[in-house]
N, C-alpha and C positions, 0 to 999 in steps of 0.2 A: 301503653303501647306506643306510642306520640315519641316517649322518652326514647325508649328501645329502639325507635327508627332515626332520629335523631342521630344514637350515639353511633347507629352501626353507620351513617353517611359519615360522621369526622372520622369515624378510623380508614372510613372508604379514603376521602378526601387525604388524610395522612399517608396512606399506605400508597398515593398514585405521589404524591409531593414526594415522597421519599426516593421511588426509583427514575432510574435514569432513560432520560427524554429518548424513543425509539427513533431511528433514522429513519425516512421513508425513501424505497430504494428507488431507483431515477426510470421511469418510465422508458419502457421499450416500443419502439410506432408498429402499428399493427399489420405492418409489411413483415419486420424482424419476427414477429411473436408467429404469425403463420408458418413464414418457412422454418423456424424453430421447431414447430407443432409437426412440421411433414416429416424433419427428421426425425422427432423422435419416431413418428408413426414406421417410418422404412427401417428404423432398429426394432422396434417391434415385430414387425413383418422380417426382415433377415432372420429373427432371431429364434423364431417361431415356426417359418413356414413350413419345416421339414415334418409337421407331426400331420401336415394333410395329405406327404405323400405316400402313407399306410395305405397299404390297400388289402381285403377293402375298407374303405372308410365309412365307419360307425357313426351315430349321432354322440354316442359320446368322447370319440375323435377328436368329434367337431367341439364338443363342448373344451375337451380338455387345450385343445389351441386357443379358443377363446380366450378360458383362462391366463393361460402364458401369458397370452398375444397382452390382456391387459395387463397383468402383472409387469410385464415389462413398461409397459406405457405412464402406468402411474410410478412405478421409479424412475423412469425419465425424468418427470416431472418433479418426485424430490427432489433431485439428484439438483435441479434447475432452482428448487426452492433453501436448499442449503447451501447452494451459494452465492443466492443474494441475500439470506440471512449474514452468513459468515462478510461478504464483501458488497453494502447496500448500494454502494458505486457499479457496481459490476456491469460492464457496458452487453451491447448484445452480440458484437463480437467476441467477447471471451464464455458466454453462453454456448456462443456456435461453437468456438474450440470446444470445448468440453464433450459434447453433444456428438459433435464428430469425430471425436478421437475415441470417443466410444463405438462409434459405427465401424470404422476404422478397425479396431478390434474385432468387432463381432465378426467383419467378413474375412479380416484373417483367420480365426478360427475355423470359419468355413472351410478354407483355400489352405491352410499351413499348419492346422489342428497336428496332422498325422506326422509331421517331419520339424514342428518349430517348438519348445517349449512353451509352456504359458506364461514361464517367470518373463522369456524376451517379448511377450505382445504385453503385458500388462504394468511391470514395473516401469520401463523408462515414459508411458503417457502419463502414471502415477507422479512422477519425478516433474515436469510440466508443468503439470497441474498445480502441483503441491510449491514449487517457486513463483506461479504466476499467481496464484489466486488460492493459498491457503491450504493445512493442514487438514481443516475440517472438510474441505470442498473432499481433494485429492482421498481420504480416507471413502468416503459416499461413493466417490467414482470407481475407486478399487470393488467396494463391496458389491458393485451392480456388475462391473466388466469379471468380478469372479464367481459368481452365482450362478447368472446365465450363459447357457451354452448351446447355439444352434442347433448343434446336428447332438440328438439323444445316446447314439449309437456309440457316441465318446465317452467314455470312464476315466474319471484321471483318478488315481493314486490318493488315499484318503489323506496318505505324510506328504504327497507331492503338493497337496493341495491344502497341507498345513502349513510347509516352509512357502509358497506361494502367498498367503496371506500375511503370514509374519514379515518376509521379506519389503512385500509391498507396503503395509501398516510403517514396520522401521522409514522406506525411504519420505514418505509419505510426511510423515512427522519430522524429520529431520530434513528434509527438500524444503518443508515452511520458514526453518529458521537457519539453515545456509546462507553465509554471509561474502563467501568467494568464491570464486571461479575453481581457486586451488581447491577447496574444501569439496568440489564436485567432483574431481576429479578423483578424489580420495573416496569416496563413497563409490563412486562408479569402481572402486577394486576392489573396493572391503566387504561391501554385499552380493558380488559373483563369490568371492572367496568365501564368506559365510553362508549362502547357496549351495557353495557345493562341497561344505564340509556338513554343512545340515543334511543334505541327500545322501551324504556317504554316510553318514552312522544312521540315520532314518530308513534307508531306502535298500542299501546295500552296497559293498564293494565289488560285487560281480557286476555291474553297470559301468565302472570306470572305463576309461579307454583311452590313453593317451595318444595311441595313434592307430586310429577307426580307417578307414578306406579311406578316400579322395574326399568324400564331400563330408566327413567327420564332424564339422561345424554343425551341417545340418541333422546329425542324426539322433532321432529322436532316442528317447531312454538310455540315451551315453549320460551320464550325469556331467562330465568333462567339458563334451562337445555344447553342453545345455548350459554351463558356469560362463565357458570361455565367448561363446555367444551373448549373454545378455551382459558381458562384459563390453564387447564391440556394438553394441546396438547404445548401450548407455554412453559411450562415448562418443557414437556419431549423436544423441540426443544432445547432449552437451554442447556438442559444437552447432547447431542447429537453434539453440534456443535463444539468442539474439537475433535471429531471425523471427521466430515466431513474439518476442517482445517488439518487433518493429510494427509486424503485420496487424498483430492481434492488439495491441495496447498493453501490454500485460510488465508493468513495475517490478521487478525483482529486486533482490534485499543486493545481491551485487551488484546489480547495475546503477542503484543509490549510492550505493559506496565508488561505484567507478564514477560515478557523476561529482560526488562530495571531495575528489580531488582538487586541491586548490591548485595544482598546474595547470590545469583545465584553462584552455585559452581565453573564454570568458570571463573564470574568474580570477584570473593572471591578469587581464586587462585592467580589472575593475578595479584590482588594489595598485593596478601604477597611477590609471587616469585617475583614479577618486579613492587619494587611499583615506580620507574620512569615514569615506561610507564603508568602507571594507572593515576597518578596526569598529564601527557600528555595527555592520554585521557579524562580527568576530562575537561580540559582547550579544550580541541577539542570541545569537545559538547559544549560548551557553545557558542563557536564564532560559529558552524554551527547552534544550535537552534537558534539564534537570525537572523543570514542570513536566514533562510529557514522560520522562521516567515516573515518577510520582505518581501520574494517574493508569500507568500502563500504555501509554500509545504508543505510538510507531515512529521511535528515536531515527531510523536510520532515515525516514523519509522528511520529519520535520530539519532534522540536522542540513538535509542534501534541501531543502524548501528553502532554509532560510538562509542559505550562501546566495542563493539567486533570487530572491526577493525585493533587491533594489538595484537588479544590474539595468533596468531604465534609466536611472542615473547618470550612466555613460554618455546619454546624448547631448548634456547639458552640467558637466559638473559642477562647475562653479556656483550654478544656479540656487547650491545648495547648503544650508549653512555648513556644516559638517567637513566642505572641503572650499572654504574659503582662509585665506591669511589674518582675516582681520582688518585690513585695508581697507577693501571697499566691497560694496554688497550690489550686486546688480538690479537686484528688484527696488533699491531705491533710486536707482539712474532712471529706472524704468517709471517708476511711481506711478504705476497704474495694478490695484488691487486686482482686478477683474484676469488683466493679462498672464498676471503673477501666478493666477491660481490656475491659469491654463498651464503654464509651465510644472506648476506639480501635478494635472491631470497628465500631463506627456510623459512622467517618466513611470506611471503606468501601463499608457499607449505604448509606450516605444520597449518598455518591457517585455512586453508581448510578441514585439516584432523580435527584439532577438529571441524570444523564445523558442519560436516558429522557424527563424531562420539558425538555431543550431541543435534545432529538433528535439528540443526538452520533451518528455513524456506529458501529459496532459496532467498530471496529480501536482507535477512539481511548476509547471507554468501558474497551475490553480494559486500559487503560494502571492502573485503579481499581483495581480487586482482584490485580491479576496485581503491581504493581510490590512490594504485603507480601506477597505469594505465601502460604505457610505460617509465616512467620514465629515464631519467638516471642518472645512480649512480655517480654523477660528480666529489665528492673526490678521489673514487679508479680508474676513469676513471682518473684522471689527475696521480695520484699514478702510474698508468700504464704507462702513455706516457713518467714520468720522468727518468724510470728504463728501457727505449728505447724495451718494451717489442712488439713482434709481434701481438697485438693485431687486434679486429673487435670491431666498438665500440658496437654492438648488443650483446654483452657477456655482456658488462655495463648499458642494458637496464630491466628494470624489464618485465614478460612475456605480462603483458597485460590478460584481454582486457582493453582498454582503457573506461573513466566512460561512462555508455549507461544512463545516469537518471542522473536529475539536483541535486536527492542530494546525488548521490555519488560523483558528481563534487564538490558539495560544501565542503563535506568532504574532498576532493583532497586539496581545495585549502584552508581550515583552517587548514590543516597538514603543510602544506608548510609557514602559515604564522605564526601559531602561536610563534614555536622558533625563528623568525625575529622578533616577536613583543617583547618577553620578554626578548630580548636581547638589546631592545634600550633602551636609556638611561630616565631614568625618567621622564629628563628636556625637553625634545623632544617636540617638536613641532605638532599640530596634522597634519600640513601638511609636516611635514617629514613622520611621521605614513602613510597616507594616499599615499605617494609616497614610500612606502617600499612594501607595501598593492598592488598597482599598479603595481611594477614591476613585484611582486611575478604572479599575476596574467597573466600579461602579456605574460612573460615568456611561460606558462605553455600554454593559446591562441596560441602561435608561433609555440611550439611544437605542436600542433595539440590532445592535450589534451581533448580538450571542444569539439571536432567535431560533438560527437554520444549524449553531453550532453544534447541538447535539451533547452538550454540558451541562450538567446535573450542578446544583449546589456543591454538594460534597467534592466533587472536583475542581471547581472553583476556590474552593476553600486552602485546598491542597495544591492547588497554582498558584495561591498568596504565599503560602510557607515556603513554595519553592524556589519563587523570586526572594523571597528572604533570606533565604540560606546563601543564595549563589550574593545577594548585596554584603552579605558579613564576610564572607571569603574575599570581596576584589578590596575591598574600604580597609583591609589592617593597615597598619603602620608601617612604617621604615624607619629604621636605623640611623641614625645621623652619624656617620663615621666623621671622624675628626682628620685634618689634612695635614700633611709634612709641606716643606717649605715646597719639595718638587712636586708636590701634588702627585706622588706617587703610589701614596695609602689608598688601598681597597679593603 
């Protein structure tokens, strides 16, 4: 028996080693979580109240509100639990969007039931959602804002109410992985048009109406009037949702790409004043996009993370090897270790400050402090020990925090590797690379660097091979062309 309990802890013990480390999602202060809790309560009550105004009212009336009233309440609270699964970051601002765009809903139903489509109140909050905070969120919020419906007295269309959920499922799915502005704008045509060629062979062509009375836009069971509307409502979303990315916090896959613009005045600045760091950044991205492709993360936000990762730099370039001549090195005019290492704490600090001051979203500023985590500065810390100075090695340490997201880890650990990589020698072996790769790694594991990172082994594994890969592609050779007397051979 001894044996058999024995063996089932190591397969226990194996089966928890083997999966990947859960993120725990960022506490919300118990001010947010109540007013959270009221809304969903007032969606509940909107959504509901109508079955107490039967009269007369029965005890089982009452019971059957009840019901509602919680059925509704605990899918609020999915609704609020699947998307901090999907997004463990999820601030409590974009809770409250979610929350409220669904209330939002319920009381247009209320108020615009009889005259407005369901496809223009439910798709473009869907569209939202599904750009600010995910596929899987936006699909949960479709399925509760299409279930429930305030007033009972409302019937919709069993087919209206099938192309309504398809339509929404499509934008839902496809809003998660939109990567432009252009790309929105194309969806906002193709799914009125596919609405309202779904309603006409579904629904019928005796509902068409190309030109219904005055207020045609609004009238309900036009299928026309109902395409050509949730076309104009998707369009004013569109233009509205840099808005609600300012308000709410909310990172979209465009606005990473509008940011990963190297015209970008920022990082137009960084590669005239410091163009070492910029060609070191150049080489960052490329060994962390190819890592963070590998394990599946989120390319478009490590790529736009790691342009701006060392624009603290600007405040002090020279300060830095990277964009020095070779002449002279300031830190030894200076020959004080201690100052030295304030100087590389400041182009953290001063990171920050541009961050704030050109209003980076809060994921991609994370990329500043997080990618030296704790670091320590091991040149000026040995610089220190040799000049028998009274030191603490925590003045030698950067402030942290240490990386909370696997791809600011990963940016941690292509910082660290890529000047080890271009520093070996041509002829090099891929399994020297690959043990230079390792230590680096390791190292940075030891120090307790990875702890908050949310990296499993196996992807670890698979950020060694991927830094490999990207080292055998920059290290091939060149061609030694031969020269004419004018040196005009190419």
């Amino acid at each position: 028996m001894q044996n058999i309990t024995t063996t089932f802890k190591k397969l226990f013990y194996l089966w928890r080693r083997s999966q990947v480390p859960v993120k725990q999602p960022i506490k919300i202060s118990r001010i947010d979580n109540l007013i959270i809790f009221l809304v969903c309560i007032l969606i509940s009550i909107i959504s509901s109240y109508k079955l107490l105004l039967i009269s007369p009212l029965n005890i089982p009336d009452i019971f059957s509100w009840l019901l509602t009233f919680t059925e509704i309440l605990i899918s609020s609270g999915v609704l609020i639990l699947v998307s901090k699964k999907e997004n463990p970051t999820i601030s409590s601002r974009q809770i409250f969007l979610i929350i409220t765009l669904l209330l939002a809903v319920q009381v247009a139903k209320l108020a615009l039931a009889s005259s407005i489509s369901p496809l223009s109140m439910i798709i473009p909050p869907a569209l939202i959602i599904s750009q600010g905070m995910g596929s899987i969120t936006a699909l949960a919020w479709v399925s509760i804002a299409s279930l429930f419906w305030p007033d009972p007295e409302i019937v919709i269309n069993n087919n209206l109410f099938f192309i309504l959920l398809v339509c929404a499922s499509i934008v839902s799915l496809l809003g998660g992985r939109i990567r432009s502005r252009a790309q929105l704008l194309q969806l906002s045509i193709f799914v009125p048009i596919g609405s309202f060629l779904s309603q006409w062979i579904l629904i019928g062509k005796d509902n068409i109406s190309l030109i219904y009375k005055q207020d045609f836009v609004l009238a309900n069971r036009d299928i026309f009037s109902d395409s050509l509307l949730l076309a104009i409502v998707m369009l004013f979303t569109i233009l509205f949702i840099p808005i609600f990315e300012s308000i709410f916090g909310l990172l979209t896959k465009a606005r990473l790409l509008e940011l990963a613009d190297k015209e970008k005045p920022l990082i137009r600045r960084l590669s005239l004043e410091a163009p070492g760091t910029f060609e070191h950044t150049l080489l960052i991205c490329g060994l962390a996009e190819e890592a963070t492709r590998m394990i599946g993360g989120d390319i478009d936000l490590i790529k736009t993370g790691a342009l701006y990762h060392d624009v603290g730099k600007l405040h002090a370039p020279n300060w830095f090897i990277e964009n020095q001549d070779g002449s002279k090195n300031p830190h030894d005019e200076l020959d004080d270790p201690i100052k030295s290492a304030e100087v590389l704490q400041a182009h953290v600090d001063e990171g920050l400050k541009f961050a704030r001051k050109n209003r980076l979203p809060k994921l991609i500023a994370n990329f500043i402090p997080e990618h030296q985590g704790t670091l320590k500065m091991g040149y000026f810390f040995q610089k220190a020990k040799e000049k028998n100075l009274d030191i603490n090695e925590y003045c030698f340490r950067y402030k942290g925090p240490i990386p909370q997201s696997k791809e600011t880890a990963i940016l941690m650990l292509a910082d660290g590797c890529e000047a080890a990589l271009r520093a070996m020698n041509i002829n090099a072996s891929d399994k020297e690379a690959l043990a230079t790769i390792s230590n680096i790694i390791y190292s940075r594991k030891k120090d307790g660097q990875l702890d908050d990172s949310n990296l499993s082994k196996g992807e670890i594994f698979l950020i060694k091979r991927a830094f490999l890969n990207v080292w055998k592609r920059i290290r091939h050779r060149r061609i030694q062309y031969p020269t004419s007397k004018n040196n005009t051979f190419s």
